[in-house]
C-alpha positions as CSV (number, residue, x, y, z in Angstrom):
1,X,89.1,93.7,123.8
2,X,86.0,91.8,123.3
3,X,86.3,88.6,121.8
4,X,84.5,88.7,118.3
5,X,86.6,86.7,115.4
6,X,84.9,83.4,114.7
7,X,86.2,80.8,112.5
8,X,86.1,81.6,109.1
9,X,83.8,80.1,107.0
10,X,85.0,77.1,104.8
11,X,83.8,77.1,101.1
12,X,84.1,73.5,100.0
13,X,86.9,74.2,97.4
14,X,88.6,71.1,98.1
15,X,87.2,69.4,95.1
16,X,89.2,71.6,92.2
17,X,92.3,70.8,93.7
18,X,91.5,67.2,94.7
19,X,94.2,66.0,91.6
20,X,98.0,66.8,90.3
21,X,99.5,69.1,93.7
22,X,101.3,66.0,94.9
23,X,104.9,66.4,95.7
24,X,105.9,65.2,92.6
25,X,109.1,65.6,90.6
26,X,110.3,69.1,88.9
27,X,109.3,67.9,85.3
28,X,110.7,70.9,83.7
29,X,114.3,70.0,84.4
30,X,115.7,72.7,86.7
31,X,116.3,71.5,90.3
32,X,115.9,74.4,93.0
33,X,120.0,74.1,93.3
34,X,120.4,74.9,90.1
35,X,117.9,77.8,90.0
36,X,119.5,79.1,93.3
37,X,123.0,79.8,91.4
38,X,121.3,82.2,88.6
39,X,121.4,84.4,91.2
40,X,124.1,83.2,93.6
41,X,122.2,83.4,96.8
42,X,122.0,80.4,99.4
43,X,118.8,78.3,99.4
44,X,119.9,76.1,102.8
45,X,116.6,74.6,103.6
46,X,115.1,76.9,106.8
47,X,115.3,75.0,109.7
48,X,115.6,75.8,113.6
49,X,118.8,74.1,113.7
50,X,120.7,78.1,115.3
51,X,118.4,77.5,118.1
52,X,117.7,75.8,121.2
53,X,114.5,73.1,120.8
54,X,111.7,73.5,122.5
55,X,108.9,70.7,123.3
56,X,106.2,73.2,123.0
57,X,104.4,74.3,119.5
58,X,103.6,78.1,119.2
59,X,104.3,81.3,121.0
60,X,104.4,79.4,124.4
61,X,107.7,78.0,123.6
62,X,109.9,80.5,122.0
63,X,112.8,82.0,123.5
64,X,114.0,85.0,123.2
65,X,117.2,85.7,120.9
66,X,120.2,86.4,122.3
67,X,121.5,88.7,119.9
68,X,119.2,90.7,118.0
69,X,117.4,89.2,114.5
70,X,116.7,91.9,111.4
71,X,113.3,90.8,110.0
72,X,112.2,92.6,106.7
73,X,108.7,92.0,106.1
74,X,107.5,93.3,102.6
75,X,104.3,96.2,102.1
76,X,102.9,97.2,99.1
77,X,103.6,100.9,98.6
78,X,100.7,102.2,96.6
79,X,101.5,106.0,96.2
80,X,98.1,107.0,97.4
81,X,98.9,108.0,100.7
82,X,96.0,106.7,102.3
83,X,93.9,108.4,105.5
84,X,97.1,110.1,106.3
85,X,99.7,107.2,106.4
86,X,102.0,108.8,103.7
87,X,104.5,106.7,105.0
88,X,104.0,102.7,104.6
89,X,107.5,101.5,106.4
90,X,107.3,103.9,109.0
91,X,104.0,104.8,110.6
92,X,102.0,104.0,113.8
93,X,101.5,100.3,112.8
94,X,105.0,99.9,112.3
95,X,105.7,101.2,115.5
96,X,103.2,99.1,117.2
97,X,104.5,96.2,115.3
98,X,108.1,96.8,116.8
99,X,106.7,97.1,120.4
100,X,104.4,94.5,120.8
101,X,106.5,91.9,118.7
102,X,110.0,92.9,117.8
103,X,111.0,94.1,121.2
104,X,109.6,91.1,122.9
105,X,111.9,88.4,120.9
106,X,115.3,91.0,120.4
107,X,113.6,91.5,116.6
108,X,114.6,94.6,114.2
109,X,111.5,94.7,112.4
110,X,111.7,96.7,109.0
111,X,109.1,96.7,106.7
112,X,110.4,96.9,102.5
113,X,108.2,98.7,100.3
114,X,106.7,96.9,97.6
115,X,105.7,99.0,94.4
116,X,101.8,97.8,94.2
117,X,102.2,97.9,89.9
118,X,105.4,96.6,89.2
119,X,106.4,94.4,91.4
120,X,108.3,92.0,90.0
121,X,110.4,95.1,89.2
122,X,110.9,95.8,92.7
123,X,111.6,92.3,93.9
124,X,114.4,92.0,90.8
125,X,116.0,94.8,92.0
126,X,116.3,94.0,95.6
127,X,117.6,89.9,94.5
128,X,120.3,92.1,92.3
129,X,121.1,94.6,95.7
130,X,121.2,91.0,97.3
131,X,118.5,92.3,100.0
132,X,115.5,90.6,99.5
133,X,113.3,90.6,102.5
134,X,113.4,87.8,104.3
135,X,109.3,86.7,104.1
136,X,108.6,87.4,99.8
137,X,105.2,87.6,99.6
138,X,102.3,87.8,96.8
139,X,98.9,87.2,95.4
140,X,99.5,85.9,92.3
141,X,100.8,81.6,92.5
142,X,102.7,81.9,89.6
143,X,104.8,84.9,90.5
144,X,105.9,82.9,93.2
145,X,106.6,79.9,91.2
146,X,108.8,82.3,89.3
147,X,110.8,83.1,92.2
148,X,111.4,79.6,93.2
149,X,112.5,79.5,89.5
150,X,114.6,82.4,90.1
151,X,116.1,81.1,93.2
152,X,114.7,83.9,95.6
153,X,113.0,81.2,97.7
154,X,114.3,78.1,100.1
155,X,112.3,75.3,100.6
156,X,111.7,74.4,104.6
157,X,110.6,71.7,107.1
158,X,106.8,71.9,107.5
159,X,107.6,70.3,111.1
160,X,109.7,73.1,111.7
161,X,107.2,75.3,110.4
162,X,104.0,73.7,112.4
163,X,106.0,73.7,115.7
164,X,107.2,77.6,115.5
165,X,103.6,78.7,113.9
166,X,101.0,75.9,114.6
167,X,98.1,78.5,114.6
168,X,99.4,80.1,111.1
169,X,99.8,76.2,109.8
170,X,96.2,75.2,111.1
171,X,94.6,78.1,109.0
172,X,96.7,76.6,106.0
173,X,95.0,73.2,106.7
174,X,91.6,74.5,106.9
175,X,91.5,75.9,103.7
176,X,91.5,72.7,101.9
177,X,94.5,72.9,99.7
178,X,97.2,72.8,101.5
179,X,99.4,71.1,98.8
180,X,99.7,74.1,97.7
181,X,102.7,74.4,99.8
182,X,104.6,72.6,97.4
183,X,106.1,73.2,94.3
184,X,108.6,70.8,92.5
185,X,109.0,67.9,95.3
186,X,109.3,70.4,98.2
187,X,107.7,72.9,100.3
188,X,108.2,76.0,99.5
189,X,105.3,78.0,100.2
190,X,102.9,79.3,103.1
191,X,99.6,81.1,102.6
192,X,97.6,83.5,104.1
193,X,93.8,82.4,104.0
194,X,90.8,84.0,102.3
195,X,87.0,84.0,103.2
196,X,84.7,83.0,100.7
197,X,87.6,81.6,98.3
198,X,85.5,81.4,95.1
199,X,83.7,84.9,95.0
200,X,85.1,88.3,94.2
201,X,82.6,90.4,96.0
202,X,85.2,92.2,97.9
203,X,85.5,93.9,94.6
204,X,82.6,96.3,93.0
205,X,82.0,98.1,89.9
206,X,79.9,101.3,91.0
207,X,78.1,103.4,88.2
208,X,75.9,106.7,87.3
209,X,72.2,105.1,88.2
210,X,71.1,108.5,87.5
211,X,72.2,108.5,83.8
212,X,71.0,104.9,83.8
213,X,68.0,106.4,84.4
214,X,68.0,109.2,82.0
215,X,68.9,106.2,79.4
216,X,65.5,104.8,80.1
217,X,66.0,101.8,82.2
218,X,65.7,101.4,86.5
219,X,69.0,99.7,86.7
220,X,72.2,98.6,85.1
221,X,71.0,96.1,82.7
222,X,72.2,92.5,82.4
223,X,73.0,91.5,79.2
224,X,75.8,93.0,77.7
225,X,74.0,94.4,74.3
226,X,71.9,96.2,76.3
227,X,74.4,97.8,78.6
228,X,76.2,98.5,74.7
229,X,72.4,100.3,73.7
230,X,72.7,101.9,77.5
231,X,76.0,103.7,77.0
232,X,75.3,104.6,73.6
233,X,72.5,106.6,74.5
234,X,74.0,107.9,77.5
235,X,76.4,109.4,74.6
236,X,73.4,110.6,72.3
237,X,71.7,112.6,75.8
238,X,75.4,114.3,75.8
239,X,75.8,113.1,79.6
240,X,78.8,112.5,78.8
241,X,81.5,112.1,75.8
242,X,83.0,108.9,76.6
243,X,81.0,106.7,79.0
244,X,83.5,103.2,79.2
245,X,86.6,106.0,79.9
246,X,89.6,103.8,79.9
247,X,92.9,103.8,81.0
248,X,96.4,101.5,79.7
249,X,95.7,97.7,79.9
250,X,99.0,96.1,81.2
251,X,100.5,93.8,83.4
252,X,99.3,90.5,85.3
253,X,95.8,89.8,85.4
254,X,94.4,92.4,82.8
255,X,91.4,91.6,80.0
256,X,90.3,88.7,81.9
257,X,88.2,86.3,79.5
258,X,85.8,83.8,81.9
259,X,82.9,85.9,80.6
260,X,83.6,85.0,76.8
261,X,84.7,81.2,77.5
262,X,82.9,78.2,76.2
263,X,81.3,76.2,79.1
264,X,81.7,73.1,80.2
265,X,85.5,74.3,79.7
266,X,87.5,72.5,77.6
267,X,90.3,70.7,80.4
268,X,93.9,71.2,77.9
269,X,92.6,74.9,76.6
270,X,91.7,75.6,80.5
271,X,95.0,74.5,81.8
272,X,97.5,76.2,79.0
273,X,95.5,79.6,78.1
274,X,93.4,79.8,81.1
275,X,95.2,81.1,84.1
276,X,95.1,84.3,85.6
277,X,98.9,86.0,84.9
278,X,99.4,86.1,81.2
279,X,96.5,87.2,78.6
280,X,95.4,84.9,76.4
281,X,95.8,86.9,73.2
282,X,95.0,84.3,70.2
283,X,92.6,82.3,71.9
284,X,88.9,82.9,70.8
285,X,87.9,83.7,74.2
286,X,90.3,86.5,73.8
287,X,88.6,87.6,70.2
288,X,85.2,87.4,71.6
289,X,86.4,90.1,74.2
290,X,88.4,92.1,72.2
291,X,86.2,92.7,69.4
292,X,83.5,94.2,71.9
293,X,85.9,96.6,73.0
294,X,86.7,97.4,69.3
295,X,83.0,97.9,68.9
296,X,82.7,100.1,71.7
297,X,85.8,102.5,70.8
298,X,84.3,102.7,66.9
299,X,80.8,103.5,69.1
300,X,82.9,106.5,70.5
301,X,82.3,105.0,74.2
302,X,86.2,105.1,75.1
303,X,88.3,107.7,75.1
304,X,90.5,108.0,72.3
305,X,93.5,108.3,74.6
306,X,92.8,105.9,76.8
307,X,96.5,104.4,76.3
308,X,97.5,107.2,78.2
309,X,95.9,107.2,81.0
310,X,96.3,105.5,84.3
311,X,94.3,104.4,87.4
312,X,94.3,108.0,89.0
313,X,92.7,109.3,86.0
314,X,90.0,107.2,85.8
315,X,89.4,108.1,89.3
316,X,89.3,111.5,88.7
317,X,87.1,111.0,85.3
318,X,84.5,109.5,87.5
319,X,83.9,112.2,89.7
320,X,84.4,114.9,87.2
321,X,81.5,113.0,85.3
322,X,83.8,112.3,82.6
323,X,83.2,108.5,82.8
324,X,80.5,106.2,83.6
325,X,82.0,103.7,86.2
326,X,84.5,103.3,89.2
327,X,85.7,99.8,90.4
328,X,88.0,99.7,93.2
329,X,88.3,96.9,96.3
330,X,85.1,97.8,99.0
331,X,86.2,99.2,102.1
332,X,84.2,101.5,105.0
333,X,85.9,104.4,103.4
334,X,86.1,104.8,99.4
335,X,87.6,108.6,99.4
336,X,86.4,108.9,95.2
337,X,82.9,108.2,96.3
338,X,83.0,110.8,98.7
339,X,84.6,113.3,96.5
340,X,81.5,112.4,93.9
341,X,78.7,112.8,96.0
342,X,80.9,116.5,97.0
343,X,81.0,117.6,93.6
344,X,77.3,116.0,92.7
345,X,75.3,116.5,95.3
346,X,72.3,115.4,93.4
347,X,74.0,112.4,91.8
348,X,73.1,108.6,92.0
349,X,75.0,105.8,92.1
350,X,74.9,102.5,91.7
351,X,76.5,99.3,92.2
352,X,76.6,96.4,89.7
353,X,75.3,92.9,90.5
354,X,75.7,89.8,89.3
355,X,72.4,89.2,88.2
356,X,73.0,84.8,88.5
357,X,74.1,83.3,85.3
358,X,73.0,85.1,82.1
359,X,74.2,84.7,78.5
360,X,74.1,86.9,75.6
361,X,74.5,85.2,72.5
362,X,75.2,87.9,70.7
363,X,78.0,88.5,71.6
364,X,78.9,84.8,73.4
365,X,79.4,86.1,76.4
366,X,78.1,85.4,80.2
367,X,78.4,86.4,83.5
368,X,81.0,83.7,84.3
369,X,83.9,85.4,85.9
370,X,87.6,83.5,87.5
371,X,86.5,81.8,90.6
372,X,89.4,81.9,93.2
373,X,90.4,79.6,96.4
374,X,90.2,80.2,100.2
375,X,93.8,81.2,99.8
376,X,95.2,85.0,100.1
377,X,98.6,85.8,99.6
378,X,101.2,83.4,99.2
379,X,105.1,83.8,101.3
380,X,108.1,82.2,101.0
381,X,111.3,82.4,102.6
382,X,114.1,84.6,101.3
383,X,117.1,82.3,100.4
384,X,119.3,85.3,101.6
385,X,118.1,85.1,105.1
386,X,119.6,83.4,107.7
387,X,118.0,80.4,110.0
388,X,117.6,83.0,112.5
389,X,115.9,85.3,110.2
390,X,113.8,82.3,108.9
391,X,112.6,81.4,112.4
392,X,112.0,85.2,112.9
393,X,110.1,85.1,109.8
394,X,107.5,82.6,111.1
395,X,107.1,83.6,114.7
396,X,106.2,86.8,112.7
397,X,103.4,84.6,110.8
398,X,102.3,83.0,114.5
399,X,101.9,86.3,116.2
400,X,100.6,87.7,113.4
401,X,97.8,84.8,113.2
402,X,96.4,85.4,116.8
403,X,93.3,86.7,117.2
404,X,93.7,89.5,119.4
405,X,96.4,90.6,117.2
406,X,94.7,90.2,113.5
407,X,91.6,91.9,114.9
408,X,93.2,95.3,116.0
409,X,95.7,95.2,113.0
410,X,92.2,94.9,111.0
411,X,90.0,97.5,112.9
412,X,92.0,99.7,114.9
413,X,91.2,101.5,117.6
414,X,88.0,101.4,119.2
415,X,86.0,104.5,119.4
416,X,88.1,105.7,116.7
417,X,88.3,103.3,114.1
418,X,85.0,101.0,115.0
419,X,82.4,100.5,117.5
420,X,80.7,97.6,118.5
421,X,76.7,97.0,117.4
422,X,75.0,93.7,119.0
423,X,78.1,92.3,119.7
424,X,79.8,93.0,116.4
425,X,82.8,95.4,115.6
426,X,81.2,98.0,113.0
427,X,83.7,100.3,111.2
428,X,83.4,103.6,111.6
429,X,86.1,105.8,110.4
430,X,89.8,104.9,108.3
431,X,91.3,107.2,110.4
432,X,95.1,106.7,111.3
433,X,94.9,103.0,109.1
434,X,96.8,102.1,105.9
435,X,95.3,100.9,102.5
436,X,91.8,99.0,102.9
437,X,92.0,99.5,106.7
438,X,95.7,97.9,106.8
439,X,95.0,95.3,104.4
440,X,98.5,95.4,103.1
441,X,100.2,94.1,106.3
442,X,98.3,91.6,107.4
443,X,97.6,90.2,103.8
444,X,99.8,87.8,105.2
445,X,97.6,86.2,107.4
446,X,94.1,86.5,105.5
447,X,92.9,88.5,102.2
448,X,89.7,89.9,103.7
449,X,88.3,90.5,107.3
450,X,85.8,88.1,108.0
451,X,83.9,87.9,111.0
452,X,82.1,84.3,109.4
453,X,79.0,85.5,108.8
454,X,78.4,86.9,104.8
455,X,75.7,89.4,105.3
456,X,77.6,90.7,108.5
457,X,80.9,90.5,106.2
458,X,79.2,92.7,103.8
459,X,78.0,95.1,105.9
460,X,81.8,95.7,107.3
461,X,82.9,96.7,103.7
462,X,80.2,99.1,102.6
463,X,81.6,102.4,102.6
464,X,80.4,104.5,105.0
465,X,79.2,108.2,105.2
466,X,77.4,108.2,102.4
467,X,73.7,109.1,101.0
468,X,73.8,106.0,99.9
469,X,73.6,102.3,102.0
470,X,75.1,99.7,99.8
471,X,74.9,96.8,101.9
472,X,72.0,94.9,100.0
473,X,73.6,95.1,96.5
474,X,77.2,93.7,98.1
475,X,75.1,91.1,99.3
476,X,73.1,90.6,96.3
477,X,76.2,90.3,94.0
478,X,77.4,87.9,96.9
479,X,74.0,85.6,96.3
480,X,74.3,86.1,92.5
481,X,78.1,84.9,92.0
482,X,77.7,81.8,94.1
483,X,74.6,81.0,91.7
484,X,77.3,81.1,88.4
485,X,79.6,78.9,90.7
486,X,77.1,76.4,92.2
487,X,76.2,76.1,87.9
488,X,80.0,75.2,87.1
489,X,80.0,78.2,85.2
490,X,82.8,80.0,87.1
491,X,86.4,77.8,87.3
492,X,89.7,78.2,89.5
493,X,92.7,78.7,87.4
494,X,94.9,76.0,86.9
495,X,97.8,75.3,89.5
496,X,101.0,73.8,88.8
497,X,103.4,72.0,91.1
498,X,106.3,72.8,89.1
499,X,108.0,75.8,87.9
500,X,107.1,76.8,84.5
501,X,110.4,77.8,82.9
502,X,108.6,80.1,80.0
503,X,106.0,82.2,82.2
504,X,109.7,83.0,83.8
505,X,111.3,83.8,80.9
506,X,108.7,85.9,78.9
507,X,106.1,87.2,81.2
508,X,107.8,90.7,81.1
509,X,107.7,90.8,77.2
510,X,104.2,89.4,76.7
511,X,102.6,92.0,79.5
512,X,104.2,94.7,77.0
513,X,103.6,92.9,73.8
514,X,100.0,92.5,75.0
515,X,99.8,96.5,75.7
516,X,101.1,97.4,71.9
517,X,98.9,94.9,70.4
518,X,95.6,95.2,72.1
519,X,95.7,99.4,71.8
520,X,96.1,98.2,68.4
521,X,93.0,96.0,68.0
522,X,91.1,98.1,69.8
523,X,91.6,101.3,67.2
524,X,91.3,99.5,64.5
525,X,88.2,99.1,62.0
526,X,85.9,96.9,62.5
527,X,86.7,95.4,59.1
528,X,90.1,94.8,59.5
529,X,90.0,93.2,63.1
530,X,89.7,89.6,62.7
531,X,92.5,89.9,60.4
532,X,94.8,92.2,62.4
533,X,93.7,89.6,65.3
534,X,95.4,87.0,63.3
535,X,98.9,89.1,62.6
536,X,98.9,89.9,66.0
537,X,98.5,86.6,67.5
538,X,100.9,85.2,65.6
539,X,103.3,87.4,66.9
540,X,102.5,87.0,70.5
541,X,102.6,83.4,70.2
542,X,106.6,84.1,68.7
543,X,107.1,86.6,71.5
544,X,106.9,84.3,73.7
545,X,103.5,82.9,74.6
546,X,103.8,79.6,72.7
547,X,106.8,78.2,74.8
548,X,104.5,79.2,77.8
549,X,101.6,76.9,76.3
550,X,104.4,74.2,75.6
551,X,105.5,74.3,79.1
552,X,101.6,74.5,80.9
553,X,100.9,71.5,78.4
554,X,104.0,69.5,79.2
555,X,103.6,69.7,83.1
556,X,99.8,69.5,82.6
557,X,100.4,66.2,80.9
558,X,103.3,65.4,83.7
559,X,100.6,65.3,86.1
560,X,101.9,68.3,87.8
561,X,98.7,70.4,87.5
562,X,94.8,70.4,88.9
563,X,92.3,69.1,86.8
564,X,88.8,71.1,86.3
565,X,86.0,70.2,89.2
566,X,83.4,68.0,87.7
């Protein structure tokens, strides 16, 4: 296989993290001992003490078990059965997996299946079954700062760690914030890396360019009142009834706000209200947003039952010409685009931009979005495993991590899943390969396939097959995000080096509070909005949210949280 990874490019991201991910002292008063016993499972620190030391680091000096280890690595499950792999936990890659690792070490590999949209649902239920698997894995920090609240996770010996998996542990190191191992005074967490930490062009917004058209204008415009004036008279041309669609807004990471903040940020609001996991339903940020999308269900832009409907629908609404946009992670295969262009063979798409940093004052908004680190997904070790299954765990992580293994976990096979161009692996068919061309098992390792170069990056992820080439718009929304974050104007999430108790203790109730009360604000008249934005967040700071501002505020002021880049 030729040799082709190169090392990933470093954004300089050290800066926002520079302050506050010390190992200091759990402020909030419950020790990872005492948060092990709400669940009564074992949190012995993970060590190699079961087996036999050996003076060289990495894959070069394991040993084989003796008897044979049961490793349960977790997958998301998504439900979409994608390119024919129906079948997440058992599959060709799983297979392959077993052969080229499992059976070389005496490892059971079995791979746990992770519900994609619920899963701290799934990861409950399997700490109640006492099965967790033994690497828990996610995207989100503060899910896994709930675990370690929750006692799912054990803390371990980063010397232990570096001598089993020193290539997984250098990748850590290279991303710049590798304090982010630790959480209360002790490491508890590893991380899989991500290119190009602060951007989110992996993720695109595609959109009917020829209604755009119709509308009157050559492309999706920039400032938001115009895109308003665009959909409405996409509505008036009867091109279609409801162009915004819409589906249920719930869960983690929903009605992000960045675009409606105030900027330079204001450090206590960012650190309390700001993050990523819980919306920020009260804060003005919050209004701004939510009275657009008032204005735009009252404009007859959303579907009236939008709380009904789910992602699959508004799939299915954008190739049956029943909505005006798609968003969905970029891959070399996007199966809804190839069902539009099926049904319209005479239909244009687009894909949204960043245009750079624009403002509307109108409606105080901007095209600041939630920058991000060059961190992926974040794993910790099951405190129901056993050192064994801990050490099994991380030469997982280590094999995982090399090169040769990465890149055909990543591509597949050649001449069926890629060719190379000049050098370059160039993806040709999903064929055979899980979600996002087997994103969801080696998340572990990295978030996106990178071969170091952006342009070349971009070109890997535009879908393929299509009567369209999007590769200069990915790229362009590339070069027009890093403008907003090279102006300050787009901030990482705060991050806290201790559990906060309330996130734990609410979360659940303020994702479904948060459903109820923004389908509420967004039916609403216009008239009675600002007032029924009041009631409401009144109540969600009493469900709940309030003691989750407490607690931010009270670590933040600890010292056990970052501090905005300046």
């Amino acid at each position: 296989m030729k040799k082709f990874l190169q090392k990933a490019l470093a954004v300089a991201l050290a800066s926002a993290m520079v302050v506050g991910m010390t190992a200091c002292g759990d402020k909030t008063g419950t020790s990872a001992s005492a948060s092990a016993s709400k669940t009564s499972v074992s949190a012995s620190k993970a060590d190699d003490s079961t087996s036999a030391a050996s003076t060289e680091a990495g894959i070069a000096g394991w040993t084989k078990f003796d008897n044979t280890v049961d490793l349960k690595i977790p997958v998301y499950d998504r439900g979409e059965g994608s390119n024919g792999v129906k079948d997440v936990v058992n599959n060709d890659w799983t297979k392959w997996v077993q052969e080229q690792f499992g059976d070389a070490w005496n490892i059971k590999v079995t791979y746990v299946p992770i519900t994609r949209s619920d899963v701290l649902t799934t990861y409950a239920l399997l700490a109640a079954d006492k099965n967790l698997p033994t690497i828990c894995a996610e995207y989100d920090y503060p899910k896994m700062t709930q675990w370690i609240n929750d006692g799912y996770l054990v803390p371990y010996d980063v010397e232990w760690f570096k001598q089993i998996a020193p290539t997984y542990y250098s990748r850590m190191e290279n991303s710049g914030v590798i304090n982010l191992t630790n959480v209360g005074g002790e490491d508890y967490l590893a991380f899989g890396t991500r290119a190009y930490g602060f951007s989110t062009y992996t993720w695109a917004t595609f959109y009917r360019l020829d209604w755009v058209k119709a509308a009157g204008y050559d492309k999706f415009p920039e400032k938001l009142s115009d895109q308003i004036e665009c959909y409405k008279k996409i509505k008036e041309l009867g091109l279609c009834e409801y162009p915004l669609g819409g589906t249920r807004v719930t869960g983690a990471g929903v009605d992000q706000n960045h675009g409606y903040r105030d900027y330079p940020q204001d450090e206590v609001l960012w650190a309390t209200t700001g993050d990523y996991n819980i919306p920020a339903l009260g804060t003005e940020a919050q209004k701004r947003l939510l009275k657009v999308v008032n204005e735009e269900y009252n404009l007859g832009l959303i579907d009236p039952e939008f709380y009904t409907k789910e992602a699959a629908d508004a799939q299915s609404d954008f190739v049956n010409g029943k909505s005006f946009v798609y968003s969905c992670y970029l891959s070399s295969t996007i199966a809804p685009l190839e069902s539009f262009y099926a049904e319209n063979p005479n239909g244009e798409v687009g894909l949204m931009v960043c245009p750079g940093y624009v403002t509307d004052d109108k409606y105080n908004w901007s095209t600041s979005y939630r920058a991000g680190l060059n961190v992926g997904a974040y794993v910790g070790f099951s405190s129901m495993a056993s050192d064994d299954e801990k050490k099994a765990a991380a030469m997982y992580l280590e094999w995982l991590a090399q090169p040769e293994n990465l890149f055909t976990f990543q591509w597949g096979i050649e001449g069926k899943n890629f060719e190379y161009k000049d050098g370059d692996p160039v993806a040709i068919s999903t064929e055979g390969m899980g979600h996002n061309s087997n994103v969801d098992y080696w998340m572990l390792v990295e978030a996106i396939k990178s071969i170091g170069d952006i342009n070349k990056d971009c070109a890997a992820i535009s879908p393929q097959n299509l009567p369209v080439d999007f590769t200069a718009d990915i790229i362009a929304n590339y070069n027009g995000q890093l403008e907003v974050y090279n102006q300050g104007k787009a901030n990482v999430d705060c991050y806290f080096s201790s559990a906060i108790e309330a996130e734990a203790e609410y979360a659940q109730t303020l994702y479904s509070k948060y459903e109820e009360y923004r389908t509420q604000l967004t039916k609403c008249a216009p008239e009675e909005f600002d007032a029924l934005y009041e009631e409401l967040s009144q109540k969600y700071l009493k469900d709940g949210y309030q003691a989750v501002i407490d607690g931010r505020k009270a670590a933040f002021e600890a010292g056990n949280g970052t501090h905005l880049s300046k």
